[in-house]
C-alpha positions, 0 to 999 in steps of 0.5 A: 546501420548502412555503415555496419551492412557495409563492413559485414558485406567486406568482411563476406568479401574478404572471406569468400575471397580467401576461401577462393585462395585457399583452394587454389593454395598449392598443398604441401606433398606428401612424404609417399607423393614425393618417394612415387616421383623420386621413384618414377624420376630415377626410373627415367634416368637410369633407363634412359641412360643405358638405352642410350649408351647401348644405342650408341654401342650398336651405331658405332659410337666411341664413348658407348663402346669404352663403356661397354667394353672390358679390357681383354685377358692376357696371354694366361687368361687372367685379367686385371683391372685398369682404367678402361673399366671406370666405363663399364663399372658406371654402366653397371651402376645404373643398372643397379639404381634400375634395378633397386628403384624397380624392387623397392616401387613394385616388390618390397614395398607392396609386400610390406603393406600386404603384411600389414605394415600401414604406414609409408615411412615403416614400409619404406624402411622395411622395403629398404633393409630387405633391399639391404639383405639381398644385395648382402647375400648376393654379394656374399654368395658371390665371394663364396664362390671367388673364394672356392674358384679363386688360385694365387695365380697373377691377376684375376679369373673372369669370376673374379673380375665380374665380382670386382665390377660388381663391388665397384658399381655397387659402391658408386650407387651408394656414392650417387644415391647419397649425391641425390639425396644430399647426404654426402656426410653419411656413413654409407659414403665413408663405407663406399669410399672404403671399399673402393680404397681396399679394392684398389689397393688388393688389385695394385698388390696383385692380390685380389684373394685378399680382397676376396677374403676381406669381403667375407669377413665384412659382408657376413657382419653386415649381412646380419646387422641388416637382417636385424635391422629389417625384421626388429628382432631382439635375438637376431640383434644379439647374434649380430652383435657376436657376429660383429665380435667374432668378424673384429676379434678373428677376421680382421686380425689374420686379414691384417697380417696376411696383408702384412706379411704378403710378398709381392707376385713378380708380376707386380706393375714397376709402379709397386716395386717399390717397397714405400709404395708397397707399404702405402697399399699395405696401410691403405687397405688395413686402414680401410678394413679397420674402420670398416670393422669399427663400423660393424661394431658401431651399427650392432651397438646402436641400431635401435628397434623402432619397428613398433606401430602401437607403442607398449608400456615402457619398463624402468629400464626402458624409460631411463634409456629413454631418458639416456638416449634424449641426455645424450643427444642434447649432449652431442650439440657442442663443439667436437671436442665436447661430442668426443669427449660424450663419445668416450664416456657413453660408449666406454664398453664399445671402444674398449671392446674394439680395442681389447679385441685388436690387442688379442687378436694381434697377440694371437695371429701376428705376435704369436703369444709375443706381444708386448701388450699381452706379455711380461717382456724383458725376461731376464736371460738364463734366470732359473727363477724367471725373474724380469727387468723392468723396461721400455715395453712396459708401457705397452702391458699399462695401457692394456691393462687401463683399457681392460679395467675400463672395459671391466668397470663399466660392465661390472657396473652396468650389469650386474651391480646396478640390476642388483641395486634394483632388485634390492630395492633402492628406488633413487637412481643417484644411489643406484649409481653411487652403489655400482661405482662403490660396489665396484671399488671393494670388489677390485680393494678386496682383490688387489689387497689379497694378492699385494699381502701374498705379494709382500709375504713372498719377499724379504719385506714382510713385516719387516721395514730392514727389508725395504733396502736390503740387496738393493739394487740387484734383488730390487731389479730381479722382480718374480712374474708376479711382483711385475704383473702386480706393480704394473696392474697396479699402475694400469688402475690408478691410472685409470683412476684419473679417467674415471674421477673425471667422468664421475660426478664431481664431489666437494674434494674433487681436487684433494682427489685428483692431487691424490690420484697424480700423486699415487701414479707419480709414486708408483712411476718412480718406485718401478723406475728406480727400483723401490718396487718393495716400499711401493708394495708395502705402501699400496697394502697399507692404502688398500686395506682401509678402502674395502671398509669405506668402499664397503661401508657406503654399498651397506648404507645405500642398500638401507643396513643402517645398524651394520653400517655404523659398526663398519664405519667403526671398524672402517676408522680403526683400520684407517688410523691403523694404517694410513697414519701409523704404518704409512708413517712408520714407512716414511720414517724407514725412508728418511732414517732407516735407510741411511743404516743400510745403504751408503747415500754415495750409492747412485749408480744409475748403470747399475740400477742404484738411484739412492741419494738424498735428493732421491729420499727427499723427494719420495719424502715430500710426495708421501708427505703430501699424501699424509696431509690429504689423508689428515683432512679425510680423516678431519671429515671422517672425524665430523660423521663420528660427531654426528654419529654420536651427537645427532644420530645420522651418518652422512658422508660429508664430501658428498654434494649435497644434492637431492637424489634425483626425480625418483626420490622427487617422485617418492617425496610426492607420493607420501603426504608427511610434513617433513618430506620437503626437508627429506634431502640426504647427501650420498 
């Protein structure tokens, strides 16, 4: 018994001990604790700082006077910035941290918790996107007035130059806020860099208007992205949206081109005479106010409302936002290739935007209706007709219309097809996806077939395979504007088509679709280069027609018409056999013989326009050939639904993987209690 009394009074020991540690043991602070030091700490050092150089300014010191000295005016009264005014800007840089720690402790933050914000992390949010707000509208006020005060008069007035002193000390707060709290890497540092860059570059070109100019169009986008970030309102977030829009599409466009097209003042320092130097200035600030731009856009996409203290229930769409939003994170953990390559496929309606908006904004304020991107080019000259060359600068008209069918598809997608899918009733995501991506495809087949027909019966080969070669090259080469617009939309598609093969989920005939899809664009490159635009019309219709049954067909089967499904399989592997192996080869079979009875193979004259050869022939002969065999092995396929169609009763599509269709239908299989519903996993 005395051995037990003894562990029993250590073991007392030991508690009472610990407890006598723990309430010594140092707490760990709270997030509010360390915000009150951070504050009373930046508080201190601000105000200690500027007393003391304002000290040293009355006692005579050299230094307190450099930084509380401007340089003085001209003879004109117009200033300009110089290196003298590094001092003055940090001065006023920490009177602006003084200031917006003296806002936020004593103002915002009180005011926050007065209209019931509870929470510290929520009322330092909103305390911080209402400090946002005024210094966006102060600053914007501020150019307003530059703008209606300012002249084109060399250097700056004494508005002008405060304003700039002010934008420079504005950003190298944020550049010391950002060294302070360790975020050397955010976004707002790049923003500050930026600014300071553009800034420095409209004061080398004597041009401050111009950076005057640049601060309205930036500072009304960001002014209202701010608003929408503090207050968490969804109609505020669409204006922002717009406003960002309509900054990248209009502002930033003229910006570019005044910049460009600006001619130095004669007062330019000899530093800038040079035109290389001039052109560096030029490039840095138009380089600085796209990024800028691209920014606005990025915050007006992604700013997400997390304002919301008691969370409500979540809709459909919201939950797979949700979801999307965690996939997404997990997605952009790898390399930086991986999370670019995530970037692009995530934020396809984003960049395309930007990028179309830049294209017609250029087209418009710089190009004239001119651009190369926009318009047809190589206009044949004195043609009655206007008929058109094929030429270098069609490049430039493909890849616009690449980014405009990306731009298109996913919007096509996204908004209309999908929310359709679910009004309808199809519950699995996997379908609902696979009904958009289908939707999609027999909206553009439908529309690209209508216009390739149209195309076809305007020329010498409609129905007739003679007038694949005849007058060729010349009335091959002379195409009507609307025989280039569509072989080159053409192009801009398929092209696309190898990008968006490769986003999509993979299929058991990934890779018979991919060498279809290099294939086609090899064909279509080749054909407009030498001139065989008609066989290569003649070949897309026959491509067309068959894909809006299939394309058609799928979208009826996932909306659950199971009887008008099997009738449009039926008339889907009529028109198939019909055109892609009947008239298909009866097109091959013009090439390799009916060609030689119209043109001579002594016809090569590439100066003219006349590739025809026989190694010429062979080639194309080979590319559609390869073209056939991946059409008989589709047609294999298609064969074996029809067996299953007609033997089992079930029409399935036997290139897709045969996964289940996600948690929805997971969920459904749960719900319902009949025996076979483990077995329930269809293909798409």
């Amino acid at each position: 018994m005395s051995e037990i009394n003894k562990k029993e009074a250590t073991a007392v020991n030991h508690a009472e001990t610990a407890g006598t540690h723990g309430r010594f043991r140092k707490q760990t602070p709270s997030r509010e604790s360390m915000q009150e030091d951070y504050d009373q700490n930046m508080l201190g050092a601000t105000a200690g700082f500027f007393c003391a150089i304002w000290a040293g300014h009355l006692m005579g010191e050299r230094l307190s006077i450099a930084l509380t000295t401007w340089s003085a005016a001209d003879q004109h009264s117009r200033y300009h910035l110089t290196p003298g005014d590094i001092g003055a800007i940090v001065l006023l840089a920490t009177k602006l941290l003084f200031a917006r720690t003296l806002l936020l402790k004593y103002v915002l933050r009180p005011a926050a918790g007065y209209v019931g914000i509870q929470e510290f992390e929520n009322r330092q949010r909103m305390a911080e996107g209402t400090g946002i707000v005024v210094w966006r509208a102060v600053s914007l006020a501020a150019a307003a007035m530059c703008a209606y005060m300012g002249s084109d008069s060399s250097g700056m007035s004494a508005v002008e130059r405060a304003y700039a002193i002010l934008r420079s000390a504005g950003s190298v707060a944020t550049l010391i806020l950002a060294a302070l709290e360790g975020e050397f890497a955010h976004k707002r540092v790049a923003l500050a860099y930026l600014e300071l860059g553009a800034l420095l570059a409209a004061s080398m070109l004597d041009d401050f208007q111009l950076f005057v100019s640049a601060c309205l169009v930036v500072d009304l986008p960001a002014l209202v992205a701010a608003l929408a970030d503090t207050l968490q309102v969804a109609v505020i977030h669409s204006v922002s949206k717009a406003v960002n829009l309509a900054a990248l599409a209009v502002g930033v466009p003229w910006l570019i081109h005044r910049s460009v097209a600006m001619s130095p003042k004669q007062s330019l320092p000899d530093s800038a005479d040079d035109a290389a130097h001039v052109m560096l200035l030029q490039a840095i600030f138009c380089g600085s106010l796209l990024i800028r731009a691209c920014f606005g856009i990025r915050d007006s996409y992604v700013v997400t409302m997390t304002m919301v203290e008691q969370p409500k229930p979540q809709s459909y769409s919201a939950t797979k936002a949700a979801k999307h939003a965690l996939n997404t994170k997990k997605a952009y953990t790898g390399s930086v290739v991986k999370r670019a390559c995530h970037w692009i496929v995530d934020k396809q309606i984003e960049w395309t935007l930007a990028l179309l908006a830049v294209i017609h904004g250029h087209d418009y304020f710089v190009a004239q209706n001119k651009s190369p991107f926009v318009h047809l080019k190589h206009k044949i000259p004195g043609d009655s007709q206007g008929r058109y060359y094929r030429g270098s600068q069609d490049v430039y008209f493909i890849l616009h219309w690449i980014i405009a069918f990306t731009l298109v598809r996913i919007v096509v997608m996204t908004k209309f097809l999908e929310p359709f899918a679910r009004w309808w009733g199809v519950r699995s995501t996997r379908k609902v996806t696979r009904f958009a991506e289908q939707g999609w495809q027999t909206i553009f087949y439908v529309v690209s077939n209508s216009v390739g027909l149209y195309v076809m019966s305007q020329n010498p080969h409609w129905m007739n395979t003679a007038g694949y070669w005849t007058n060729y090259p010349e009335g091959h080469r002379q195409m009507s504007a609307l025989m280039k617009s569509y072989y080159l939309v053409q192009m801009g598609f398929w092209l696309h088509q190898i990008f968006v093969l490769l986003i999509e989920e993979r299929r058991k005939d990934f890779v018979a679709m991919f060498v279809h899809h290099i294939v086609t664009c090899t064909l279509l490159i080749l054909s407009l280069y030498m001139n065989y635009t008609r066989v290569g019309n003649a070949i897309l219709c026959c491509m067309d027609f068959a894909d809006i049954f299939l394309t058609g067909t799928k979208c009826m089967r996932y909306l659950g018409f199971d009887k008008l499904t099997e009738f449009s399989f039926v008339v889907f592997l009529v028109s198939w056999v019909y055109t892609r192996h009947y008239l298909f080869i009866k097109v091959i079979y013009s090439i390799m013989y009916e060609s030689k009875h119209i043109l001579s193979l002594t016809a090569w004259d590439p100066a003219n326009g006349s590739y025809y050869s026989r190694n010429t022939i062979k080639g194309f002969v080979v590319l559609l050939c390869t073209l056939q065999l991946l059409l008989i092995y589709w047609l294999t396929l298609m064969l074996r639904i029809v067996y299953r169609m007609v033997f089992k009763s079930t029409l399935e599509d036997s290139r897709s993987d045969s996964e289940s269709d996600g948690e929805d239908d997971a969920n459904a299989s749960k719900s319902t209690k009949a025996p076979s519903s483990k077995k329930s996993k269809k293909n798409d």
